[in-house]
C-alpha positions as CSV (number, residue, x, y, z in Angstrom):
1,X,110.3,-49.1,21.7
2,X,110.7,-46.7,24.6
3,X,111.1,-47.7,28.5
4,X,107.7,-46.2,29.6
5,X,106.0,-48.3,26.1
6,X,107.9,-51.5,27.6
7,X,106.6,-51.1,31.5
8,X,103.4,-49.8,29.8
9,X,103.2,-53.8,28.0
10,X,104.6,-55.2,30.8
11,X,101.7,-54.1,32.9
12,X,99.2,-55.0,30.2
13,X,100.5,-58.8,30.4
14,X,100.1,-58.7,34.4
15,X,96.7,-56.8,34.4
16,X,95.6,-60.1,31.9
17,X,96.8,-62.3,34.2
18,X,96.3,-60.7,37.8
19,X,94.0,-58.3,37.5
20,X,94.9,-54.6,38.7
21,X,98.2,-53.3,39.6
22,X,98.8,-50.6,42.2
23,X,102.2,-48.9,41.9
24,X,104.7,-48.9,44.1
25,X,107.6,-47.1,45.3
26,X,110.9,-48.9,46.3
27,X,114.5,-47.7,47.2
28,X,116.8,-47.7,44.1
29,X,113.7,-48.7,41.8
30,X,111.9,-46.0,39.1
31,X,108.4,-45.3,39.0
32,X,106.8,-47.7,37.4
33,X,108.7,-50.9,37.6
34,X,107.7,-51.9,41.5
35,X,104.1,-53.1,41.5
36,X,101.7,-55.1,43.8
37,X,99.0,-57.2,43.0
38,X,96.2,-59.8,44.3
39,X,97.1,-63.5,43.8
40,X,94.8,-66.0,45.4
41,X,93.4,-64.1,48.3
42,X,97.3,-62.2,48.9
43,X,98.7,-59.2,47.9
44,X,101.7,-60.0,46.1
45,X,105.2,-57.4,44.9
46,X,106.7,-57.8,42.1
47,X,109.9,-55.8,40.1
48,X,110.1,-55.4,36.6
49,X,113.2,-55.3,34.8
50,X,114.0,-54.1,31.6
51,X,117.4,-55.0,29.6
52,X,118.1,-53.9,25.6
53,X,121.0,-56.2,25.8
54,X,119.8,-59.0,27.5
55,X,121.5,-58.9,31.0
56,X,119.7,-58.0,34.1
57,X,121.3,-56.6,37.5
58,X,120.3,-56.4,41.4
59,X,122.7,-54.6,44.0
60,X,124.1,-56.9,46.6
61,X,123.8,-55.4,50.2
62,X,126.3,-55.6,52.7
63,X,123.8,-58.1,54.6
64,X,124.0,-60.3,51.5
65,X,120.5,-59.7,50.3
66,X,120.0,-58.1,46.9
67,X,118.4,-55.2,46.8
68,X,115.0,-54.9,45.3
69,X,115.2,-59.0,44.7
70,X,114.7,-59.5,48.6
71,X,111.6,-57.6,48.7
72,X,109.5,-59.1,45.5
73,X,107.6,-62.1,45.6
74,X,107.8,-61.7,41.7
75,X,110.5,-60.6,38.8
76,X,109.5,-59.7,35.5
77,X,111.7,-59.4,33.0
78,X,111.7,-57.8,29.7
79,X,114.4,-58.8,27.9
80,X,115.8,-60.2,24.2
81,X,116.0,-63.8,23.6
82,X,119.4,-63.4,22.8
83,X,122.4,-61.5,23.2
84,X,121.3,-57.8,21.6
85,X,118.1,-59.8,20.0
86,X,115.4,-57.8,17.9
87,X,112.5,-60.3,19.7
88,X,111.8,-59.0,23.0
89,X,109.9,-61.4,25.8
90,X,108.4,-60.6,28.6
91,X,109.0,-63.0,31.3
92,X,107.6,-63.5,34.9
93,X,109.6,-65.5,37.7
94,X,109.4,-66.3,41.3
95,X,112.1,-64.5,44.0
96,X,113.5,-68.1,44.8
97,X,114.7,-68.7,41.0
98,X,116.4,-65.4,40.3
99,X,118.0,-65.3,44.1
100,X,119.4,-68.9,43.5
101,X,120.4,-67.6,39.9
102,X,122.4,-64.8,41.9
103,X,123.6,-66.4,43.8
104,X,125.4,-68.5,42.3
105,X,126.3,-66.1,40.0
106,X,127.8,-64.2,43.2
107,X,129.6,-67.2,44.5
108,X,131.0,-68.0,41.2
109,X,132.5,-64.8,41.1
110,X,133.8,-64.4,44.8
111,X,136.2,-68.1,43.8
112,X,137.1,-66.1,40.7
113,X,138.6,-63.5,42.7
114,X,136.2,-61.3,40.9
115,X,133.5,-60.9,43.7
116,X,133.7,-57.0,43.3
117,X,132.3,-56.8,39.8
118,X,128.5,-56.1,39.7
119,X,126.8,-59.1,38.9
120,X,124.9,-59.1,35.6
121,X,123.0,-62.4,34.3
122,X,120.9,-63.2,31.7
123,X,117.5,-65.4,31.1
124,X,119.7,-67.1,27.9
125,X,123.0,-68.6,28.4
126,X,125.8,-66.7,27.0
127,X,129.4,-68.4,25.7
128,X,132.8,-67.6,27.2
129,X,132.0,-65.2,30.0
130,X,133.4,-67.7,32.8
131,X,132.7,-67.1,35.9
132,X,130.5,-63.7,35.1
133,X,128.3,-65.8,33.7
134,X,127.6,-68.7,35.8
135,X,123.7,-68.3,36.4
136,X,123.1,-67.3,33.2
137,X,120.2,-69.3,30.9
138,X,117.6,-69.7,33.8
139,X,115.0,-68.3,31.0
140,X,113.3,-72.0,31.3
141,X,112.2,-71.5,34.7
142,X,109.6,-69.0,33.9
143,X,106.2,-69.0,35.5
144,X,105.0,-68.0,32.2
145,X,106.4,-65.5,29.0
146,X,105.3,-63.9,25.8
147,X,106.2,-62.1,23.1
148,X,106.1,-58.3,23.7
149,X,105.3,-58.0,19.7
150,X,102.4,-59.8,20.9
151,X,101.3,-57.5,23.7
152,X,101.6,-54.8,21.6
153,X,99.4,-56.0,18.8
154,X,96.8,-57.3,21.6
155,X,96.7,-53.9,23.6
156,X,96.4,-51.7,20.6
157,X,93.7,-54.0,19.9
158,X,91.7,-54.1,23.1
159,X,92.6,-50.0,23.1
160,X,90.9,-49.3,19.9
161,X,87.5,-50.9,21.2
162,X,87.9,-50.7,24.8
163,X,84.8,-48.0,26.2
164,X,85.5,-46.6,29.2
165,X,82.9,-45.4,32.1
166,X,83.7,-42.0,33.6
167,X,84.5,-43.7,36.6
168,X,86.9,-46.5,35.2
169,X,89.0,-43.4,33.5
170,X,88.6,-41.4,37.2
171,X,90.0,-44.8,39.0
172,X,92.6,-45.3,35.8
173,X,93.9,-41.4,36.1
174,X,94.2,-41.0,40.3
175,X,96.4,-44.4,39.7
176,X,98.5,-42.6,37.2
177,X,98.7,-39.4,38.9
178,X,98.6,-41.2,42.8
179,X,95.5,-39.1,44.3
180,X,92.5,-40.1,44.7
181,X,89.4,-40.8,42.1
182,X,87.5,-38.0,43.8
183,X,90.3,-35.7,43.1
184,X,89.6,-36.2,39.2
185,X,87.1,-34.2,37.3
186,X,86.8,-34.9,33.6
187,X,85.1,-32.1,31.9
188,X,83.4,-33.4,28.4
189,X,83.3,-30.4,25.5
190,X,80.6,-31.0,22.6
């Protein structure tokens, strides 16, 4: 499965959950994988992260902050169950449990005499990588995950019977494209 099917699931599970997303842009992040959304009465941001291996990475500033961490209220991750796994899960957590998972992960490394290394952690715990991979296996803190096989068979469901006013695929396209709905016009040819 390609990146842009992954963010495309990914967004399917959050539109379930929270309703719509509006895209976002964010230093250092790709189109696509910074979104905001409404979550009891407050707009919320939130990065998604996408790993074939497993492992998953945020930049540490020079302030000590990590960069695109420090500005989400929410990660989600798509990501293997395992080490290079075939069964990909799509994961939400809050900012607090992956900056503490960084941290440590960070702080770990620093006693190791390794703090230069870029820090990479995964949501499973992985044998023998010492102090690389203290943080690792914080995977049972999710707010909630699914199966990605599962989005995909629910979404080409939904897709299949899902009718669509002119002006839900007006508001759908300006959010794709970033203009406005009144920019749209959708000619129809019989």
């Amino acid at each position: 499965m390609n990146l842009e099917q992954v963010l495309m699931n990914a967004h399917a599970a959050l539109e379930r959950r929270y309703g719509q997303l509006k895209a976002i842009s964010g230093q250092g992040i790709a189109k696509g994988q910074r979104v905001q959304f409404e979550e009891n009465g407050r707009t919320v941001r939130c990065v998604i992260k996408t790993s074939a291996g497993g492992r998953i990475s945020f930049g540490r500033r020079a302030d000590g902050s990590w960069s695109g961490l420090s500005e989400s209220d929410y990660v989600v991750i798509v990501a293997p169950t395992e080490l290079h796994g075939e069964n990909l899960m799509v994961s939400m957590f809050d900012q607090t449990t992956l900056q503490n998972a960084f941290e440590a992960n960070h702080s770990a490394q620093v006693k190791a005499g390794i703090g230069h290394v870029p820090n990479w952690i995964a949501p499973f715990h992985e044998d023998g990588r010492g102090a690389r991979g203290v943080g690792d296996g914080f995977g049972d803190k999710a707010l909630w995950a699914e199966s990605l096989h599962a989005i995909s068979t629910l979404e080409a469901t939904v897709s299949k019977t899902r009718r669509l006013s002119l002006q839900q695929a007006k508001e759908g396209l300006a959010q794709t494209f970033g203009v406005s709905p009144d920019a749209i016009e959708i000619t129809i040819k019989g």
